[in-house]
C-alpha positions in Angstrom: -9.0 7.5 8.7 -12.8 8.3 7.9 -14.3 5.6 6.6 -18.1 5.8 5.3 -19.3 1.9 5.7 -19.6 2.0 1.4 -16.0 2.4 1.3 -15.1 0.3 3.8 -12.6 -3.0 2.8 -12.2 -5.4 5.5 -10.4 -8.4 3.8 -7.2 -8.8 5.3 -6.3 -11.4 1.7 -8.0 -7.5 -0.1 -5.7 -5.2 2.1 -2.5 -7.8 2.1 -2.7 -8.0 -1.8 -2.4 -3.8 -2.1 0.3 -3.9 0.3 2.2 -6.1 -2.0 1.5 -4.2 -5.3 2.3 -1.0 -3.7 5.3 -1.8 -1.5 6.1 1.6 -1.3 4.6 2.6 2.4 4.6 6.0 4.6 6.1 5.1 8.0 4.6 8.0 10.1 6.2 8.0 13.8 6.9 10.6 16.8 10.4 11.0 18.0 8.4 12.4 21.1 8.7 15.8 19.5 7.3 16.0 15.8 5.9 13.5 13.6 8.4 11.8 11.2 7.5 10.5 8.0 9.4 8.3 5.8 9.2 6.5 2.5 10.4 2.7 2.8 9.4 -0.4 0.6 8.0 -3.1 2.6 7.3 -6.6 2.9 4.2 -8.1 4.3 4.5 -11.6 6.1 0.8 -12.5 6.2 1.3 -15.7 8.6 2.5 -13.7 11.5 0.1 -12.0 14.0 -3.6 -11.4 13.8 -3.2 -8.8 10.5 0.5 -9.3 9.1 4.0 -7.9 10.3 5.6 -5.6 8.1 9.2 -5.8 7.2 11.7 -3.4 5.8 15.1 -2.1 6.4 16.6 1.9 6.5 20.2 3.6 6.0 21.5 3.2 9.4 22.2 7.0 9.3 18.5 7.7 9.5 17.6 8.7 13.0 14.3 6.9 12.3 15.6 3.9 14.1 17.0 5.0 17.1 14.1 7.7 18.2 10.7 5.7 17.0 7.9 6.0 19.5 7.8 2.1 21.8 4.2 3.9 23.2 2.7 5.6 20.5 2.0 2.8 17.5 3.4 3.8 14.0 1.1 4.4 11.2 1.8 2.9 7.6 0.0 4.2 4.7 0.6 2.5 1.2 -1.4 4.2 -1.9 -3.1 2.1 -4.5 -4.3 3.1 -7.8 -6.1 6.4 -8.0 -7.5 8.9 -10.1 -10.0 11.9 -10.6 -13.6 11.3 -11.7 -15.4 13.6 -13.9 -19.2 14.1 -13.2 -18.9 14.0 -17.2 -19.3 10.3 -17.3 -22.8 10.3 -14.8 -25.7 9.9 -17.0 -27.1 11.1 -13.6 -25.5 14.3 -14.7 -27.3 14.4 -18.4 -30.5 14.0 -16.4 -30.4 16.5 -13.6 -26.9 18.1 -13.4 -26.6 17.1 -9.2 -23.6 15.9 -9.6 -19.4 17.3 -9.1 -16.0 16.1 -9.6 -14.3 13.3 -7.0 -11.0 11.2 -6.9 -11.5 7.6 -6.3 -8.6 5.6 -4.6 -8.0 2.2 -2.5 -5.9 2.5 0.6 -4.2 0.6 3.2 -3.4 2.4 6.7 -1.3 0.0 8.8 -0.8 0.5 13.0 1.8 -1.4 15.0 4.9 -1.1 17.9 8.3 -1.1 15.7 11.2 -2.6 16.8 14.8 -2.4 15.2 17.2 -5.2 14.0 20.7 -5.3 13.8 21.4 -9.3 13.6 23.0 -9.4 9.9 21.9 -13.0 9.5 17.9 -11.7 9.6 19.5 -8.5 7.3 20.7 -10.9 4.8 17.5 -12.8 5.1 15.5 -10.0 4.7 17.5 -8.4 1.5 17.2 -11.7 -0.2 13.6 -11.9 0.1 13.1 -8.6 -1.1 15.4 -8.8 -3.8 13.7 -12.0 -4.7 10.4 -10.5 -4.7 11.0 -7.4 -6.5 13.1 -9.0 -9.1 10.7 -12.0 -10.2 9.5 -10.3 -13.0 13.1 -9.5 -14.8 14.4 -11.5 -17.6 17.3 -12.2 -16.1 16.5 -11.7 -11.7 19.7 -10.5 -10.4 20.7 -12.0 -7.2 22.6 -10.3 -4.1 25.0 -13.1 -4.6 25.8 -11.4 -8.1 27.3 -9.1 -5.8 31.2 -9.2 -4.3 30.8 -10.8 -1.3 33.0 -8.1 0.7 30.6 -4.9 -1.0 27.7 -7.1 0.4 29.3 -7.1 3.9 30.2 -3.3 3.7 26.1 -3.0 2.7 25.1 -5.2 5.8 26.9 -2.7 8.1 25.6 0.3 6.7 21.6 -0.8 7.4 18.9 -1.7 9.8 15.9 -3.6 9.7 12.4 -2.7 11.0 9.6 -5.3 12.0 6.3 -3.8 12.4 3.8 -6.5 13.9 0.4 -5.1 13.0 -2.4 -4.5 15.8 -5.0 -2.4 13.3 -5.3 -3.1 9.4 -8.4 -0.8 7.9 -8.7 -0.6 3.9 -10.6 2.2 1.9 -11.6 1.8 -1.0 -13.6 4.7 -2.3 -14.5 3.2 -6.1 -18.0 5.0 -6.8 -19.6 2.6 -4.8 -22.0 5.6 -3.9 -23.2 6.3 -6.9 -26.3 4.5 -9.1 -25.2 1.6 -11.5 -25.9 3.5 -14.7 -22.9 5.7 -13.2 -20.6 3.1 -12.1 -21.1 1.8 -15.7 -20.2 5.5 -16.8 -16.9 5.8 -14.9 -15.9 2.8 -16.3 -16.7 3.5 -19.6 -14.9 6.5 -19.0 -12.1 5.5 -17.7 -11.3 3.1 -20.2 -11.5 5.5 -23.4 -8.5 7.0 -21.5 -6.4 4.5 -22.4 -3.8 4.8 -19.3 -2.8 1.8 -16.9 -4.1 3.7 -14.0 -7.3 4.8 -15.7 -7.7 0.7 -15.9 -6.9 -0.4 -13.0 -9.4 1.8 -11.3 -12.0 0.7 -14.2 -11.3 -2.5 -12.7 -12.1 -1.7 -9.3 -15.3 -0.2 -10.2 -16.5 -2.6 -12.1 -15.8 -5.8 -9.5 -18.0 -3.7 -7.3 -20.9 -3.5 -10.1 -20.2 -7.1 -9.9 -20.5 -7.5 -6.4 -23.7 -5.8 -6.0 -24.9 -7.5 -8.5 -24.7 -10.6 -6.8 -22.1 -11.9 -9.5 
């Protein structure tokens, strides 16, 4: 991934916390033929190895499992918040008119050996923790032990799970950190007379970097 040293996010606590809001993560391997991409929600256990293992599970019927590269290191991308910028919201643009459309985003790419698990104590582990995780925020958090015990079992059979220890953990997080303040201040501004969730989260991200230059 090209990363211009403005855009650059190096803190694995930064990169760890996307990973988590985003679960959703593009496994990119080779079968030694093509590239294979798929979509898979993972976990991220922060304590193990020197940037995090991820940790997931697929349908067992996916090939994925079986014919995932053990010499060429798979590559996870999960997509934050992002959004197109107008040069509308540059005073910059007012002054001068140097100035054209961008997107800003914050990504996570992800590189590490995969290996496959079949033991269906770590499966049950594993689907408890990510139940437990994804469900926190429900009323009532449904449980896997809501479930019959034998439909449970039957699931079990049916998956495998996927530890990806992590040997390379970049972030990029392109939030008009290029432009002058008077325009970070603008995209902001901007951004929040939209009145969307994304359109604020990104505000957000801009302005912790005004912040951040700013000493504050």
């Amino acid at each position: 991934m090209y990363i211009p040293s403005p855009f650059a996010e190096n803190d694995p606590a930064v990169l760890h916390a996307l990973i988590r809001a985003h679960p959703l993560g593009t496994w990119v391997t080779t079968n030694g033929e093509e590239l294979v991409a798929n979509h898979v929600p993972f976990l991220i256990d922060a304590k193990r190895g020197p940037h995090g293992t991820l940790i997931a599970h697929v349908a067992r019927a996916n090939p994925v499992w079986r014919t995932f590269s053990t010499t060429v290191r798979s590559l996870v991308v999960f997509q934050g918040v992002n959004t197109y910028i107008t040069p509308s919201w540059y005073p910059s643009k007012r002054a001068h008119g140097k100035a054209v459309p961008t997107w800003n985003y914050a990504v996570v790419h992800a590189q590490g050996t995969p290996r496959a698990i079949e033991d269906r104590g770590w499966l049950r582990h594993h689907l408890d923790a990510l139940v437990a995780t994804h469900e926190a925020t429900q009323p009532m958090p449904w449980k896997i032990a809501d479930a019959p015990a034998d439909f449970v079992d039957g699931l079990l059979r049916v998956i495998v799970g996927i530890e990806i220890p992590l040997d390379s953990l970049s972030g990029k997080w392109k939030v008009s950190q290029n432009r002058p303040e008077p325009d970070k201040r603008g995209v902001v501004d901007g951004l929040a007379a939209r009145g969307e969730a994304t359109a604020a989260a990104m505000a957000e991200l801009v302005r912790q970097h005004i912040v951040a230059d700013a000493g504050g």
